[in-house]
N, C-alpha and C positions, 0 to 999 in steps of 0.2 A: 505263564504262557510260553516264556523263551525255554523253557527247561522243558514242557511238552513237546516243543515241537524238534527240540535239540533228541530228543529221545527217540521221535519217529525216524529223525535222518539215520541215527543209529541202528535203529531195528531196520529202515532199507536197505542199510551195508550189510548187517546180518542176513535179513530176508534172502539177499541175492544171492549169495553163496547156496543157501539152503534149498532156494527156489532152482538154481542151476543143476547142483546134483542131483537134486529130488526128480527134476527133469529126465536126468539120463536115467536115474535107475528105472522111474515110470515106461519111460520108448521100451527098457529090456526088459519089463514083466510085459509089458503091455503088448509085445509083438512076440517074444521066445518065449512068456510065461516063465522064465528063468529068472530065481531072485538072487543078487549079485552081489554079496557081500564084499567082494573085491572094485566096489566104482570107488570108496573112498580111495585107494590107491591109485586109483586114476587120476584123482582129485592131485592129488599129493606127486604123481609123476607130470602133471602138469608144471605144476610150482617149478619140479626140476627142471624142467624144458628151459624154463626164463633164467634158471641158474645156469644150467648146459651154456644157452647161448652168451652170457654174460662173458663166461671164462672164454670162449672160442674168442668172443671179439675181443677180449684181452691178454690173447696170447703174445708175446711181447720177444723185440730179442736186445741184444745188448750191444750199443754203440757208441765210440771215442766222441763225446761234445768239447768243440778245441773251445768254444766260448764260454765254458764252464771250467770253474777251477776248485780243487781240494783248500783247502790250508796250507798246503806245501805248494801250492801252485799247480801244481799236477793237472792237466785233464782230466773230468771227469765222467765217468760211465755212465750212461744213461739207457733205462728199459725204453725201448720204441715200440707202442703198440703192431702190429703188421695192418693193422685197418688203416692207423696212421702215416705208415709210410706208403701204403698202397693208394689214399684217397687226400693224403696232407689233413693239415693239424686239425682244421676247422670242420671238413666231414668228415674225417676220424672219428674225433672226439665226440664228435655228434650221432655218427651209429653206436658208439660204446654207450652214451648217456641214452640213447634210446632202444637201448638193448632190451626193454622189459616189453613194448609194445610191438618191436620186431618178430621177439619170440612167437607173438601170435602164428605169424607165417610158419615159423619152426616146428611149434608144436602140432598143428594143424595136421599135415602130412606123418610126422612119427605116431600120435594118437589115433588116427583110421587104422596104421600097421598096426597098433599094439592091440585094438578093438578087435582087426579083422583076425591078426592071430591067435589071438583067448581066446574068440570066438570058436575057429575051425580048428582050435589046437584041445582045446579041454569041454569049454560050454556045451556043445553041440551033441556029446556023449552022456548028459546029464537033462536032455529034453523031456524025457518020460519018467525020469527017476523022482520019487516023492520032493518036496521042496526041503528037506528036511538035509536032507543028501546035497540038494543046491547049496544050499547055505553053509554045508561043513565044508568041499569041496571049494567053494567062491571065498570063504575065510579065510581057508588053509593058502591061499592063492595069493591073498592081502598080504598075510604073511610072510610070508616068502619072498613078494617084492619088496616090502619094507625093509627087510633084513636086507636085500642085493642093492637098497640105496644107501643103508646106514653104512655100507660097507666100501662103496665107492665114492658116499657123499661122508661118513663121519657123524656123529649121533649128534653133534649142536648145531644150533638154527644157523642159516644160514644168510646174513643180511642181503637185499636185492634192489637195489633204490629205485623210487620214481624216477622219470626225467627230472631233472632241475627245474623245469617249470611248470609243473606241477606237484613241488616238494612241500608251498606254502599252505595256507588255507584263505578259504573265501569269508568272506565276515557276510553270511546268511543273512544274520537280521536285518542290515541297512537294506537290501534286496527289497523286503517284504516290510518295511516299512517301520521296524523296532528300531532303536538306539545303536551306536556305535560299539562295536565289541558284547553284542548279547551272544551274540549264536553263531562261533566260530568254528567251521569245520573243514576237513582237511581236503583239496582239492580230491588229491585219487580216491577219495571213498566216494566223493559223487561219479567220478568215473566211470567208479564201479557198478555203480549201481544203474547208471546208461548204459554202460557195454551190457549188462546184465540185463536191461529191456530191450536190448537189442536184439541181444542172442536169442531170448525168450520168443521174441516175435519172429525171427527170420525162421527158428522151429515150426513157429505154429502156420504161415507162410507156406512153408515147402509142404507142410505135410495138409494142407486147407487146398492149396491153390496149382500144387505142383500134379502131375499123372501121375507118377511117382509114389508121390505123397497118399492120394486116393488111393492108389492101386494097397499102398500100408493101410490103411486105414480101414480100407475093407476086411483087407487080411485080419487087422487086430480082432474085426465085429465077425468074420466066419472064415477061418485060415483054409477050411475043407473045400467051400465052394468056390473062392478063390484058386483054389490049386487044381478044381475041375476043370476049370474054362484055360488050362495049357498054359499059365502062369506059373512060374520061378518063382511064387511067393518068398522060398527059403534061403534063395538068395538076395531078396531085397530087405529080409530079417537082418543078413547077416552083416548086408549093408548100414543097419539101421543101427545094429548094435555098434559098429565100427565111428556111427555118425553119435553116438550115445556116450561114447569113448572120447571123442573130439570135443562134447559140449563138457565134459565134466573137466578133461582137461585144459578149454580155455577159461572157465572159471579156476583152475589153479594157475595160471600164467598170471591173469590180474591180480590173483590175492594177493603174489608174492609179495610185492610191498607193503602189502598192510598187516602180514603175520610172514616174518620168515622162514621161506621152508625145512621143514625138517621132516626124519623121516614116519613120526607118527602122525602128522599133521590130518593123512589119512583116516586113520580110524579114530582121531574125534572129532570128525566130522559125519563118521559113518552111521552109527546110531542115530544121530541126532536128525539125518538126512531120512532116515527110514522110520522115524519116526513123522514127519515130513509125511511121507509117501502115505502114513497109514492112515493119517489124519486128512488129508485129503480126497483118500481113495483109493485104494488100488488097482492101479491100473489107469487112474483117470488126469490127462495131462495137464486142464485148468486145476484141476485139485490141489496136485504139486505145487506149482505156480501160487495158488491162490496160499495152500495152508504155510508154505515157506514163509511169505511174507509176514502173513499174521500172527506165526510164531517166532520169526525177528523180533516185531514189535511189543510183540510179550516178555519175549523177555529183556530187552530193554530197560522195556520201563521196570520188571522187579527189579533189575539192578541198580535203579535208585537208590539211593541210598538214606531217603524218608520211606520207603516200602521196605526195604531189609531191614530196617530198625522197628518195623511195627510187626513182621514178621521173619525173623530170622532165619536165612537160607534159602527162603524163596528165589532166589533167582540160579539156583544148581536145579530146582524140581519142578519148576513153571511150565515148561516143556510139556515135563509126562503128568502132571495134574490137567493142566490142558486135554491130552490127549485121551487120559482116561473119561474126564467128566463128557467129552465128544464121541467117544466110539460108545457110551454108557447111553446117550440120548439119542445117534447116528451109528447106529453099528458099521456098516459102510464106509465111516466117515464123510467127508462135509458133500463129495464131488462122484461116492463110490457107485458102480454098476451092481445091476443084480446079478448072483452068479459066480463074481470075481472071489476064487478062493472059497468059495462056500460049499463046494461038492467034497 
């Protein structure tokens, strides 16, 4: 039972990842009708935001410590963070060690710019062109940023730490009532997996509860009659793609810790995200949501390692056997509209 249940927590640290991008790509078909092969990059220039700010708060300069001595006696030199000498040892140290949750702030505002500018910069020329064209177009895009982070970040991963006090783990089982040391797992992936219903909700939120939100939401169900009645529909798209851009890369600011970034990190998450999106529905927001999770949890558990040995490989193919045996029974899939892609 401890090994099921250790399996689920793991498929909802998957899930979330899956559930958040699938999320953003869903807002940008589902309001542009634009399929965006470039959000895994989003994903991935997230992660960079929490590295970005990690280095800024550790830029450092060099100062005579007369109470430090060489071997020869000498004073010695010592790196002084600038957060350090600006705020002293104790909230220095303390913004630097929490430099991964800080980044949220950071990334927040860079990823609306980089959303609204793909957006009005490339996207927006590509509304009416087949989806076929989107997706070479939105690749080619991936691309390209990949390449300008490998080149300013460096092709190997990049380590990003939790805070210190959340670098431990929680021992699960005692909680819920098992034995000491059954079901140990690691604080920031439950984290993750809160920040991850959080984000999840505050979307459904704005776009349920907000004018805003209605005013989208209309738009997604008839973008025409909406834009009769002297509504900017197309500006509050463009907003939505920018807010689409924000949700995928504050799900890369959380990952960092749990997979260091680098600069592919993007496109293996891409696939497997839009796989996600088909299996859910396209277009359909609980879908996303719903099918992300349920395909964490899948493949998890292949990952066993009494399921790989009864069938070998299963858990590289869990995903797309999943997917097929569901769009084979669900053409749609689980959550899809009618209509969506089918003209």
């Amino acid at each position: 039972m401890d090994a099921i249940i250790l399996q689920i927590l793991n498929g909802l640290d998957k899930g979330s990842a899956y559930a958040l991008i699938a999320l953003g790509l869903t807002l940008i078909f589902g309001t542009l009708g634009v399929v965006n092969f470039a959000h895994g990059a989003l994903f991935m220039l997230g992660s960079f935001c929490a590295v970005t700010l990690q280095r800024l708060l550790s830029l450092s300069f060099t100062v005579v410590d007369p109470t430090k001595k060489d071997f020869l006696g000498n004073p010695l030199k010592v790196d002084t963070p600038y957060v350090v000498d600006w705020f002293g040892d104790a909230a220095g140290n303390a913004i630097i060690n929490w430099s991964v949750p800080l980044a949220i702030l950071f990334a927040i505002p860079v990823m609306l710019f980089i959303g609204y500018a793909m957006e009005r910069g490339l996207i927006k020329h590509f509304y009416k062109r087949p989806h076929a064209d989107q997706i070479l177009v939105t690749f080619g895009l991936a691309i390209v940023i990949q390449e300008i982070v490998k080149y300013f970040y460096g092709a190997n991963p990049i380590p990003t730490p939790a805070p210190e006090v959340f670098k431990g783990s929680l021992d699960f089982g005692v909680m819920i009532g098992f034995a000491e040391n059954t079901i140990i797992y690691p604080y920031w992936r439950l984290i993750y997996f809160v920040f991850s219903a959080v984000i999840v909700s505050a979307v459904f939120a704005f776009l349920r509860f907000t004018t805003f939100g209605m005013v989208v939401r209309a738009g997604m169900a008839d973008r025409e009659t909406v834009g009769l009645l002297g509504i900017n529909i197309d500006k509050r798209f463009t907003i939505m793609f920018g807010m689409a851009a924000a949700v995928a890369g504050l799900a890369g600011v959380m990952y960092a810790p749990i997979n260091s970034p680098n600069y592919h990190m993007g496109m293996d998450f891409l696939v497997l995200s839009f796989v996600v999106v088909v299996v859910g529905g396209m277009g359909s927001l609980p879908g996303a949501v719903l099918a992300g999770f349920l395909l964490g949890i899948l493949e998890s558990f292949a990952s066993m390692n009494e399921v790989k040995s009864l069938i070998p490989g299963i858990d590289q193919i869990i995903i797309y056997l999943v997917a097929i045996i569901i769009l084979l029974t669900r053409p749609r899939g689980l959550m899809g509209r009618k209509g969506v892609m089918e003209e």
